[in-house]
PDB file of N, CA, C and O in Angstrom:
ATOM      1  N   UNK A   1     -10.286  -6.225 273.788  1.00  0.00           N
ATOM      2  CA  UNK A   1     -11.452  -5.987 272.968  1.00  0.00           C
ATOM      3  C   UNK A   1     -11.853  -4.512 273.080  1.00  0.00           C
ATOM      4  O   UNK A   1     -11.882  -3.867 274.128  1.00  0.00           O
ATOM      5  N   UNK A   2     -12.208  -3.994 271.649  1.00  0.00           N
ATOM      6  CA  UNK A   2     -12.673  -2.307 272.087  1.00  0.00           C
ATOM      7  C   UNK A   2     -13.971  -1.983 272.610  1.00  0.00           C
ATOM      8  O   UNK A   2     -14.889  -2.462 271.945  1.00  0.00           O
ATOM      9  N   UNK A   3     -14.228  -1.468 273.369  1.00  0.00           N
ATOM     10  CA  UNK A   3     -15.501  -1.216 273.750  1.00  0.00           C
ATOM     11  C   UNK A   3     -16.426  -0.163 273.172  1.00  0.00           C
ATOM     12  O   UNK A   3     -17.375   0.344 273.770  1.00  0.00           O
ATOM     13  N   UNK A   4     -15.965   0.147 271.727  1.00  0.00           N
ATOM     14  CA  UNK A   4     -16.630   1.010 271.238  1.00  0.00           C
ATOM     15  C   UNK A   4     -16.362   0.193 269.520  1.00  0.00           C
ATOM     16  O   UNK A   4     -15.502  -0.676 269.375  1.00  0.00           O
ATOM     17  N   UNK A   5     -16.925   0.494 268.793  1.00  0.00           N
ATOM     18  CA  UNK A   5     -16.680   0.151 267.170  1.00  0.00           C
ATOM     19  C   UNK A   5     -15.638   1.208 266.579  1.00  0.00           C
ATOM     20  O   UNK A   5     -16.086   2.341 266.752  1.00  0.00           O
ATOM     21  N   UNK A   6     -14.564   1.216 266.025  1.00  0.00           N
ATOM     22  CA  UNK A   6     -13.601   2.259 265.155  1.00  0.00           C
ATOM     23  C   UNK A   6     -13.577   2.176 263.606  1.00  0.00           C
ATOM     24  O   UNK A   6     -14.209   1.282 263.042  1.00  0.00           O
ATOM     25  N   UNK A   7     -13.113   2.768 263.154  1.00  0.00           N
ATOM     26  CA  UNK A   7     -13.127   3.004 262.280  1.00  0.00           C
ATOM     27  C   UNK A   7     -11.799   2.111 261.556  1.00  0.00           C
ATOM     28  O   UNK A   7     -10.827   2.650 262.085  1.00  0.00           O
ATOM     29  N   UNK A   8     -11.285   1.083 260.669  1.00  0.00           N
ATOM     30  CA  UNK A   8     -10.174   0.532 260.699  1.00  0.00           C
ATOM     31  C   UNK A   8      -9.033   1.460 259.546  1.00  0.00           C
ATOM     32  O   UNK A   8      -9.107   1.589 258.324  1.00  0.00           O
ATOM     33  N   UNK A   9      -8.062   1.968 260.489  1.00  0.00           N
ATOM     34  CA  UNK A   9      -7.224   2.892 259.925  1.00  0.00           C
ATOM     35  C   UNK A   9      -7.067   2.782 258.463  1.00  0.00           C
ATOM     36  O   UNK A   9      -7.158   3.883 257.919  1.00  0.00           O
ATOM     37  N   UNK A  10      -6.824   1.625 257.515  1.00  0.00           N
ATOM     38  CA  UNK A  10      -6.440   1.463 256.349  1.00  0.00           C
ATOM     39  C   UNK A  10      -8.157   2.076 255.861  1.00  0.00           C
ATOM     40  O   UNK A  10      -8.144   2.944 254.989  1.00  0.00           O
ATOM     41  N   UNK A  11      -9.102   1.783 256.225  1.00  0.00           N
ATOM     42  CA  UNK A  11      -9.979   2.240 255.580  1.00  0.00           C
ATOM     43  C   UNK A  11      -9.525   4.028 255.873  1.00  0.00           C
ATOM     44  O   UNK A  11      -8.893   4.578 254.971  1.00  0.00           O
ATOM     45  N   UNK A  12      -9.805   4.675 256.873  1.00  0.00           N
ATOM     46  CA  UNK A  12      -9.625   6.068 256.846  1.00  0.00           C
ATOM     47  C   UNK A  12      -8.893   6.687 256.033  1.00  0.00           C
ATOM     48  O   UNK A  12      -9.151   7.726 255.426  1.00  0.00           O
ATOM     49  N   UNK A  13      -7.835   5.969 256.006  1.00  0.00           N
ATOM     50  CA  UNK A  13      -6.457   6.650 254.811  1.00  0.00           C
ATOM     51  C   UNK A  13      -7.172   6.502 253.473  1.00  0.00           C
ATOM     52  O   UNK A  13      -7.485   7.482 252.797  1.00  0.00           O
ATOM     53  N   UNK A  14      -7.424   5.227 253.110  1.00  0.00           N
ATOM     54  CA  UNK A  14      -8.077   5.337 251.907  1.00  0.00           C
ATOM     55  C   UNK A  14      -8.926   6.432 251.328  1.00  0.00           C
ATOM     56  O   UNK A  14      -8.775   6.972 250.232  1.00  0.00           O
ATOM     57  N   UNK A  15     -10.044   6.728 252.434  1.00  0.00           N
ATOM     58  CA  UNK A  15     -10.964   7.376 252.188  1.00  0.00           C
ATOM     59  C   UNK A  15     -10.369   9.202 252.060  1.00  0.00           C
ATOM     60  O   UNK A  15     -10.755  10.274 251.594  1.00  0.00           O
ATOM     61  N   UNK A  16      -9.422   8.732 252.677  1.00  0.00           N
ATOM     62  CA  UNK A  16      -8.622  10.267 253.110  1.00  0.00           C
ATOM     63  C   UNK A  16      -8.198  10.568 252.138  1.00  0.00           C
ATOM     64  O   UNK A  16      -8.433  11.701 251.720  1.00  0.00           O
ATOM     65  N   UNK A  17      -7.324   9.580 251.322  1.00  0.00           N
ATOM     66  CA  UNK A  17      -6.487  10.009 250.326  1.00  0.00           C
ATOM     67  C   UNK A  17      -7.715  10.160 248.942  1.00  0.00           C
ATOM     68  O   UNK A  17      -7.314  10.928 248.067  1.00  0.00           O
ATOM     69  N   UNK A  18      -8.777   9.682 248.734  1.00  0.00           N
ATOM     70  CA  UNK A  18      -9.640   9.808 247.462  1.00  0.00           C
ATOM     71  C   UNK A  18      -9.911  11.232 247.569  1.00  0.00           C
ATOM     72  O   UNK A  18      -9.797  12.103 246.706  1.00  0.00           O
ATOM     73  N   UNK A  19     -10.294  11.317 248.790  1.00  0.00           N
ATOM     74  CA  UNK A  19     -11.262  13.066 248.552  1.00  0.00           C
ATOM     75  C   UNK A  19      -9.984  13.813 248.398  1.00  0.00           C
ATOM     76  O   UNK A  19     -10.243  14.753 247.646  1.00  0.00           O
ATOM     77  N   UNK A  20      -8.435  13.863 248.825  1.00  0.00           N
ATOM     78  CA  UNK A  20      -7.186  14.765 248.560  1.00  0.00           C
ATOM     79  C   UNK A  20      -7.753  14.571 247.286  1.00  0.00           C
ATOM     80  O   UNK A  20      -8.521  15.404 246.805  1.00  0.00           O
ATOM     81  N   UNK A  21      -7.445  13.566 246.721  1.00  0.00           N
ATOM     82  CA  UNK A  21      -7.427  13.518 245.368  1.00  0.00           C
ATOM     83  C   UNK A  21      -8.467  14.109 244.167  1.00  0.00           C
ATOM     84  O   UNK A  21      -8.172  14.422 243.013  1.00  0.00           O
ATOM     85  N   UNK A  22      -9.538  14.144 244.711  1.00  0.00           N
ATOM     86  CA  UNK A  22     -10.514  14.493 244.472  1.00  0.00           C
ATOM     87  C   UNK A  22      -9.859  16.139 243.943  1.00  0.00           C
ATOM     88  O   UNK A  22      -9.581  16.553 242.817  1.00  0.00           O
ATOM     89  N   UNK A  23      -9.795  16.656 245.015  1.00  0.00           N
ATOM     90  CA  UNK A  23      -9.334  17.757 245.284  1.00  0.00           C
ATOM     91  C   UNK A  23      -8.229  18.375 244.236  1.00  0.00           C
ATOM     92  O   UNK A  23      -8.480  19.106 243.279  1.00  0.00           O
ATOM     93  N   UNK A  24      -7.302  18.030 244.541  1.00  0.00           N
ATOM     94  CA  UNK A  24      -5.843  18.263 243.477  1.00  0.00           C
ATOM     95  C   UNK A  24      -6.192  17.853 241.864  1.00  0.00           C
ATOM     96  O   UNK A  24      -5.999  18.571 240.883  1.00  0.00           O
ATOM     97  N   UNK A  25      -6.865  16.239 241.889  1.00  0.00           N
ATOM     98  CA  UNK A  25      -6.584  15.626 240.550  1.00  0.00           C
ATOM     99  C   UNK A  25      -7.684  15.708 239.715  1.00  0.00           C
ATOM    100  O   UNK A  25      -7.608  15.867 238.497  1.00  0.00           O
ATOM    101  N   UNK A  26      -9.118  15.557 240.610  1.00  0.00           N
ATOM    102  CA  UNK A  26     -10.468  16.085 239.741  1.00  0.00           C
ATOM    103  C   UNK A  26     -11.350  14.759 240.350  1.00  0.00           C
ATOM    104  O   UNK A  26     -11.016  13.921 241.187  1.00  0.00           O
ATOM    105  N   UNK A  27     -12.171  14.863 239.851  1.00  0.00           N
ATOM    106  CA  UNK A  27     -13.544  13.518 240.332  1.00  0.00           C
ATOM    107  C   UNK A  27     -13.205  12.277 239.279  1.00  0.00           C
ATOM    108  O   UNK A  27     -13.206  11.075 239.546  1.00  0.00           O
ATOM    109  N   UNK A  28     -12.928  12.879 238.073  1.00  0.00           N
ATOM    110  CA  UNK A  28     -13.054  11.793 237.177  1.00  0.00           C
ATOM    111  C   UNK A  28     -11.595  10.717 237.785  1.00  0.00           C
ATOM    112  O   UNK A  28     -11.486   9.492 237.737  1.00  0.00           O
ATOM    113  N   UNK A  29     -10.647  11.741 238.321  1.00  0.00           N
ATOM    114  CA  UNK A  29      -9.427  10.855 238.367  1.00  0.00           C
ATOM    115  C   UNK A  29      -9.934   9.469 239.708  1.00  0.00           C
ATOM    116  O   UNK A  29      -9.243   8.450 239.702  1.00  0.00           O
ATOM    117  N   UNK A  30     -10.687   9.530 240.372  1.00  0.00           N
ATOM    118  CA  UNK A  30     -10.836   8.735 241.626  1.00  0.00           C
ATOM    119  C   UNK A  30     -12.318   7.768 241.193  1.00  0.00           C
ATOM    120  O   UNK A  30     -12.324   6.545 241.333  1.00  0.00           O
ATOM    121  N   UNK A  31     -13.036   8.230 240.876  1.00  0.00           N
ATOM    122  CA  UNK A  31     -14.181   7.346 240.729  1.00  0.00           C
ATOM    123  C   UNK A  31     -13.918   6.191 239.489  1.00  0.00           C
ATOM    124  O   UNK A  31     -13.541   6.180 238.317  1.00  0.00           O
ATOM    125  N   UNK A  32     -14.281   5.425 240.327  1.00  0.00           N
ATOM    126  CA  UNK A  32     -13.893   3.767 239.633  1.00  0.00           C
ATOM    127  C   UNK A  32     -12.555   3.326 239.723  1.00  0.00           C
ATOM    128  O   UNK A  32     -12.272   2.356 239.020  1.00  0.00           O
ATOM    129  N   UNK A  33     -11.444   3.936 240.602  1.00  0.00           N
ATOM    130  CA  UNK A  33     -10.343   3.715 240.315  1.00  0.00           C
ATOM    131  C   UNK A  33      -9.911   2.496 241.579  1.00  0.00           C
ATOM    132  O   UNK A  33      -9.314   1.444 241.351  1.00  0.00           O
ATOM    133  N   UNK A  34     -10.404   2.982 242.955  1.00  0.00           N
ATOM    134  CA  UNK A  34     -10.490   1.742 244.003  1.00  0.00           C
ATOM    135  C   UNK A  34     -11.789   0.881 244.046  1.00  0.00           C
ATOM    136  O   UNK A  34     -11.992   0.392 245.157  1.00  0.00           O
ATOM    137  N   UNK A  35     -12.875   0.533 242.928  1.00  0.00           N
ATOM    138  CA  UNK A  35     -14.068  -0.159 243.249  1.00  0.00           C
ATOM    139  C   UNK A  35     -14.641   0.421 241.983  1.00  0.00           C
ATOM    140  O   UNK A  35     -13.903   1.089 241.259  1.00  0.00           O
ATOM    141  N   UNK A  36     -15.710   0.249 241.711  1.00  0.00           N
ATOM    142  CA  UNK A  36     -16.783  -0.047 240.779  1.00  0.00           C
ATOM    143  C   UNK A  36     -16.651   1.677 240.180  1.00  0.00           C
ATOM    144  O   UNK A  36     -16.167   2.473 240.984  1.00  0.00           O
ATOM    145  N   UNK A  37     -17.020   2.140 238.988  1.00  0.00           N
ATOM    146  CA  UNK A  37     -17.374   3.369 238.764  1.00  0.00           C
ATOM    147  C   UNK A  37     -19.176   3.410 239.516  1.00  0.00           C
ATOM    148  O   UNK A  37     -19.926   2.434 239.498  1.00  0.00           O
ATOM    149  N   UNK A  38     -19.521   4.745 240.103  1.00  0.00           N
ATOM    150  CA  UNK A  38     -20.486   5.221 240.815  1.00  0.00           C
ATOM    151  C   UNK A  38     -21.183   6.007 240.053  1.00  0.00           C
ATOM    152  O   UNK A  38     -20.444   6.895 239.628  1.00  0.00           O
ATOM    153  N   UNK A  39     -22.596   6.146 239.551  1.00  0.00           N
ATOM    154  CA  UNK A  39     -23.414   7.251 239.065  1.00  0.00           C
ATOM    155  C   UNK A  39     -23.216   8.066 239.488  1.00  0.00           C
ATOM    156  O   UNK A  39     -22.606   9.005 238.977  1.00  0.00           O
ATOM    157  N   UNK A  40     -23.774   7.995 240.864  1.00  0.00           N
ATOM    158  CA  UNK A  40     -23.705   9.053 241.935  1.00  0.00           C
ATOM    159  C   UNK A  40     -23.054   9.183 243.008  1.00  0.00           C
ATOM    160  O   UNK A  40     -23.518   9.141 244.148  1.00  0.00           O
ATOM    161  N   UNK A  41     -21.462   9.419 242.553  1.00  0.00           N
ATOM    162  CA  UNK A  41     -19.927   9.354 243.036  1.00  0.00           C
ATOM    163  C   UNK A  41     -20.066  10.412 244.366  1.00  0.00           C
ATOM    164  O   UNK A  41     -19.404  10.200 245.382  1.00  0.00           O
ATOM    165  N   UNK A  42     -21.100  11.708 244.242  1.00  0.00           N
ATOM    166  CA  UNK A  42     -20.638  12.506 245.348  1.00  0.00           C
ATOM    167  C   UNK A  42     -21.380  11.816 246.639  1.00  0.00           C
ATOM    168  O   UNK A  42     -20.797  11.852 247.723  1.00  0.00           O
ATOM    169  N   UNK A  43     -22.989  11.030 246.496  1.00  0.00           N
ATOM    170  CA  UNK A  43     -23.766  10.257 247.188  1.00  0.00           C
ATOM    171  C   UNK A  43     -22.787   9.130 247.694  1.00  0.00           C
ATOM    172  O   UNK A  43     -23.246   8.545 248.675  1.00  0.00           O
ATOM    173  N   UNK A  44     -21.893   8.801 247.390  1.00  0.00           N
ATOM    174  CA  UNK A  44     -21.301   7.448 247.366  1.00  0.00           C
ATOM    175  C   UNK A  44     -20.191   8.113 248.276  1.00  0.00           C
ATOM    176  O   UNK A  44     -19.750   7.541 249.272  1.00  0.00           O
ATOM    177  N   UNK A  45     -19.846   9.140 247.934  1.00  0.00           N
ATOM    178  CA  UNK A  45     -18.469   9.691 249.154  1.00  0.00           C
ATOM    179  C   UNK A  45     -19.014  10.105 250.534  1.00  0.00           C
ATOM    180  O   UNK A  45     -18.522   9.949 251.651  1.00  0.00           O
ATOM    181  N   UNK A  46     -20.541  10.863 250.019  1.00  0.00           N
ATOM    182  CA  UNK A  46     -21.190  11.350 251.684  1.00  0.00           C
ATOM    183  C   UNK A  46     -21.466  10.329 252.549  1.00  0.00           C
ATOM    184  O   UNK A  46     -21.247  10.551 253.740  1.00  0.00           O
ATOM    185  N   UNK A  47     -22.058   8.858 252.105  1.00  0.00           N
ATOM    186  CA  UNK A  47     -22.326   8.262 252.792  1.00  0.00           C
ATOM    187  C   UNK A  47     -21.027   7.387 253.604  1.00  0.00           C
ATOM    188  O   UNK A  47     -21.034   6.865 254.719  1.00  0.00           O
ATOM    189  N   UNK A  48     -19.989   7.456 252.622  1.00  0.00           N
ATOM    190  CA  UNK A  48     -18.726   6.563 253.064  1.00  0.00           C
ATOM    191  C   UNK A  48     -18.217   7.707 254.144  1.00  0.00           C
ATOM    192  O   UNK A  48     -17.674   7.168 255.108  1.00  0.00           O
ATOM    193  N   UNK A  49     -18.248   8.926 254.215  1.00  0.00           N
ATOM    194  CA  UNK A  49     -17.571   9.983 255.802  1.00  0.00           C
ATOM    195  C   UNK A  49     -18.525  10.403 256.276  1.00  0.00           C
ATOM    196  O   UNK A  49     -18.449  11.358 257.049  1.00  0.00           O
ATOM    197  N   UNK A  50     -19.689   9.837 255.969  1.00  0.00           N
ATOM    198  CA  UNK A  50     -20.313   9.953 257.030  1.00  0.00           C
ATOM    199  C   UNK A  50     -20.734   8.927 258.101  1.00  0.00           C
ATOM    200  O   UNK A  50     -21.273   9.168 259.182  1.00  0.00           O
ATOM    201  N   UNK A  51     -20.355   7.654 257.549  1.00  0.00           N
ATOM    202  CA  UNK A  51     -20.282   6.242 258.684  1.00  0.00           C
ATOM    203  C   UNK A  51     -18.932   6.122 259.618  1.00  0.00           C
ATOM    204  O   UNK A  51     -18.719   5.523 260.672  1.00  0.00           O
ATOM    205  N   UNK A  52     -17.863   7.205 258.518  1.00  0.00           N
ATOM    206  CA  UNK A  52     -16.797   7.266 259.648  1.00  0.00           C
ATOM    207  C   UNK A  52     -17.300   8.484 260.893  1.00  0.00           C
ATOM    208  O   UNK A  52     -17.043   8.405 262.094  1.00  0.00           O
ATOM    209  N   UNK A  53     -18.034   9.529 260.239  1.00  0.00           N
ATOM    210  CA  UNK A  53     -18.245  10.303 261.527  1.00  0.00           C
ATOM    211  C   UNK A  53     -19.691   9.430 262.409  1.00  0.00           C
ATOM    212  O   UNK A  53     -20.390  10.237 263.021  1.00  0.00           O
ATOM    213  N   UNK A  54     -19.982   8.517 262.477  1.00  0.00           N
ATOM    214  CA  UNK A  54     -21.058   7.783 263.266  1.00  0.00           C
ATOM    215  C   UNK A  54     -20.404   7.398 264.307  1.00  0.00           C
ATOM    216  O   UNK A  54     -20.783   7.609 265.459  1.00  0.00           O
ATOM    217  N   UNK A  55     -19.144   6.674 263.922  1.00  0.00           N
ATOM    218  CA  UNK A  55     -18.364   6.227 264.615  1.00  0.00           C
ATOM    219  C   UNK A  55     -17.114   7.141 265.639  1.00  0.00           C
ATOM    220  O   UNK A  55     -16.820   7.001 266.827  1.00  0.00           O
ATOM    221  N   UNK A  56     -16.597   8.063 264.609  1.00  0.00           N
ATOM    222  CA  UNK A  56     -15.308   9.188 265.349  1.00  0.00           C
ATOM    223  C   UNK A  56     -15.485  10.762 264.543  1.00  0.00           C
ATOM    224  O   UNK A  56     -14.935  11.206 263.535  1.00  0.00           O
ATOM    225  N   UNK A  57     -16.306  11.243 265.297  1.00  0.00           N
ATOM    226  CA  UNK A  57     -16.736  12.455 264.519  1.00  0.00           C
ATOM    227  C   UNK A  57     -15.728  13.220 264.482  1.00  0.00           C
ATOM    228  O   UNK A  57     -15.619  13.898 263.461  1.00  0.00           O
ATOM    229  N   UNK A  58     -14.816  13.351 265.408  1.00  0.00           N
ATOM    230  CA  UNK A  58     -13.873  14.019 265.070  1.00  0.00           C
ATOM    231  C   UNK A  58     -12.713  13.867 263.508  1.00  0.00           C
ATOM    232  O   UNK A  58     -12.247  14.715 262.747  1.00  0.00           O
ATOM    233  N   UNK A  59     -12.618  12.597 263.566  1.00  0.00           N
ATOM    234  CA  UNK A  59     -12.556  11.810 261.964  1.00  0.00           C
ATOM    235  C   UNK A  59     -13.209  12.358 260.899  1.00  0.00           C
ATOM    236  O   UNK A  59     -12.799  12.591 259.762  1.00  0.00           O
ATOM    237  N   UNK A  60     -13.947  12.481 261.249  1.00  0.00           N
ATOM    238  CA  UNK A  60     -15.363  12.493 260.145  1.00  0.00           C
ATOM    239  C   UNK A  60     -15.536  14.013 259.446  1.00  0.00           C
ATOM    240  O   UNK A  60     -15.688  14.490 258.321  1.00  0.00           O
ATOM    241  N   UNK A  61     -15.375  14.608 261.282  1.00  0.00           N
ATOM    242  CA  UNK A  61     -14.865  16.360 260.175  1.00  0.00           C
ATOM    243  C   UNK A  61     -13.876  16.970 259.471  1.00  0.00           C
ATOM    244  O   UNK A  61     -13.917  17.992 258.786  1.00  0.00           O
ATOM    245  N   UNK A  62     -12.512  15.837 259.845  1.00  0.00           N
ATOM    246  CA  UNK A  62     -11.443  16.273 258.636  1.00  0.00           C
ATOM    247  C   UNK A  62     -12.019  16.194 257.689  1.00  0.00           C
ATOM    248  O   UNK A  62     -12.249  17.187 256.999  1.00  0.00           O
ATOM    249  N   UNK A  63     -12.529  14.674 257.296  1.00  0.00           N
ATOM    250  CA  UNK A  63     -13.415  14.237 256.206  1.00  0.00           C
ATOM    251  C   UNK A  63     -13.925  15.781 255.348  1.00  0.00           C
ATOM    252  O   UNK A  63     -13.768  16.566 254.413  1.00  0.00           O
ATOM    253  N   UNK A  64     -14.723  15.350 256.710  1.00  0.00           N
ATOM    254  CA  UNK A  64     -16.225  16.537 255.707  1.00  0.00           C
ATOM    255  C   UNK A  64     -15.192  17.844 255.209  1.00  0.00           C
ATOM    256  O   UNK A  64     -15.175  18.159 254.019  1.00  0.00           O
ATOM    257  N   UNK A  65     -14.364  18.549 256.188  1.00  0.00           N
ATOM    258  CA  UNK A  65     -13.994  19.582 255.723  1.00  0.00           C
ATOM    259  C   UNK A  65     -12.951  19.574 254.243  1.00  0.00           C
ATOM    260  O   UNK A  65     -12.630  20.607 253.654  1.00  0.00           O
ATOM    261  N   UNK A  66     -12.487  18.031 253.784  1.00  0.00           N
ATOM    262  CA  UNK A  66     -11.700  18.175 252.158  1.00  0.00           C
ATOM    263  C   UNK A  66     -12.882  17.888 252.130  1.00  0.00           C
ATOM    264  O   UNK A  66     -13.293  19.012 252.416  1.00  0.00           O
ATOM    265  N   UNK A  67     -14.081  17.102 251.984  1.00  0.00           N
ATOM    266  CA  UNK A  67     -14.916  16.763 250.954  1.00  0.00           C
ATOM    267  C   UNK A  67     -15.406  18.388 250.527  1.00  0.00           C
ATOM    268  O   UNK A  67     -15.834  18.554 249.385  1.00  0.00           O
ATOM    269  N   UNK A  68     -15.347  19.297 251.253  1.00  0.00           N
ATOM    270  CA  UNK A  68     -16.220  20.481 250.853  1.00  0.00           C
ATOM    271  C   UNK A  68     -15.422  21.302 249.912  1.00  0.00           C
ATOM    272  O   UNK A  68     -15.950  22.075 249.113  1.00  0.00           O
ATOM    273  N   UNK A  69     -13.886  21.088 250.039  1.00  0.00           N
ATOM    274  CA  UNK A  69     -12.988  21.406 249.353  1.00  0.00           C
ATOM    275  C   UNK A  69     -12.843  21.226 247.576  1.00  0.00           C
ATOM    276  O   UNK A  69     -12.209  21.924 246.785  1.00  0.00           O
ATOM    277  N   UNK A  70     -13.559  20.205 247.370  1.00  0.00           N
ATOM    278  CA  UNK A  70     -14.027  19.606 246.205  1.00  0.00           C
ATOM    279  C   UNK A  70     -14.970  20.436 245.204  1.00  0.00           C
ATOM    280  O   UNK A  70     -16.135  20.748 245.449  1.00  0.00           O
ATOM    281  N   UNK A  71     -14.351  20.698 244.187  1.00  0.00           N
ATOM    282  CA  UNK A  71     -15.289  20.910 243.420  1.00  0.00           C
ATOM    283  C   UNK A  71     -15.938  19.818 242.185  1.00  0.00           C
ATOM    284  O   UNK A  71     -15.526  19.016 241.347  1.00  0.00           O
ATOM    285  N   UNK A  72     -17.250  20.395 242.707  1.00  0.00           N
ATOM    286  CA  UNK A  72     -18.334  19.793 242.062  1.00  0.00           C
ATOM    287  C   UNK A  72     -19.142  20.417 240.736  1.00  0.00           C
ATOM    288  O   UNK A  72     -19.713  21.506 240.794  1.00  0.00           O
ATOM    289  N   UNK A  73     -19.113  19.502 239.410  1.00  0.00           N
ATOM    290  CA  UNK A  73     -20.356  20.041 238.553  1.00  0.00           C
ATOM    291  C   UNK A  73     -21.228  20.699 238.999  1.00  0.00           C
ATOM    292  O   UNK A  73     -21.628  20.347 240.109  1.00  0.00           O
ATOM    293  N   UNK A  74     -21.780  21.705 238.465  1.00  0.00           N
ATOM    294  CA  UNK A  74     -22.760  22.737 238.799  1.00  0.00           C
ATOM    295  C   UNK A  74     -23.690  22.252 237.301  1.00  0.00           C
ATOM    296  O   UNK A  74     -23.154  22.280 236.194  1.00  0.00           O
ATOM    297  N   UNK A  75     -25.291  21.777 237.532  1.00  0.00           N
ATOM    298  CA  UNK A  75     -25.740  21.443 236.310  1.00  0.00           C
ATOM    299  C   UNK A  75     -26.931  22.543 236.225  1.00  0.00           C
ATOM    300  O   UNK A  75     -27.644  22.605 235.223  1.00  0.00           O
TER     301      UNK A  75
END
């Protein structure tokens, strides 16, 4: 039994591979494509790496560092 809560690998990859994607392919290409389309797709990614860094922050700052990689609408 773990004595701490982790993060379950297939989720990390997942999450890993959207924001690459994000990255290379654009926002529109990832949102709605594993789950529901999101209004507020970038709210919806911060909160999903940021429960992985609650758990393995070290995780969490690969994360953060593609999510920042991302470009975002400027309105």
């Amino acid at each position: 039994m773990n004595a701490v809560p982790k993060v379950p690998r297939p989720a990390f990859g997942e999450l890993r591979a959207i924001l690459h994607n994000c990255v290379v392919e654009g926002l529109a290409s990832q949102n709605g494509v594993r789950g529901p389309v999101h209004g507020e797709f970038r709210a919806h990614l911060l909160g999903r790496f940021s429960w992985v860094e609650s758990l393995s922050p070290a995780r969490g700052r690969r994360l953060r560092n593609e999510f920042n990689r991302i470009r975002w609408p400027e309105f």
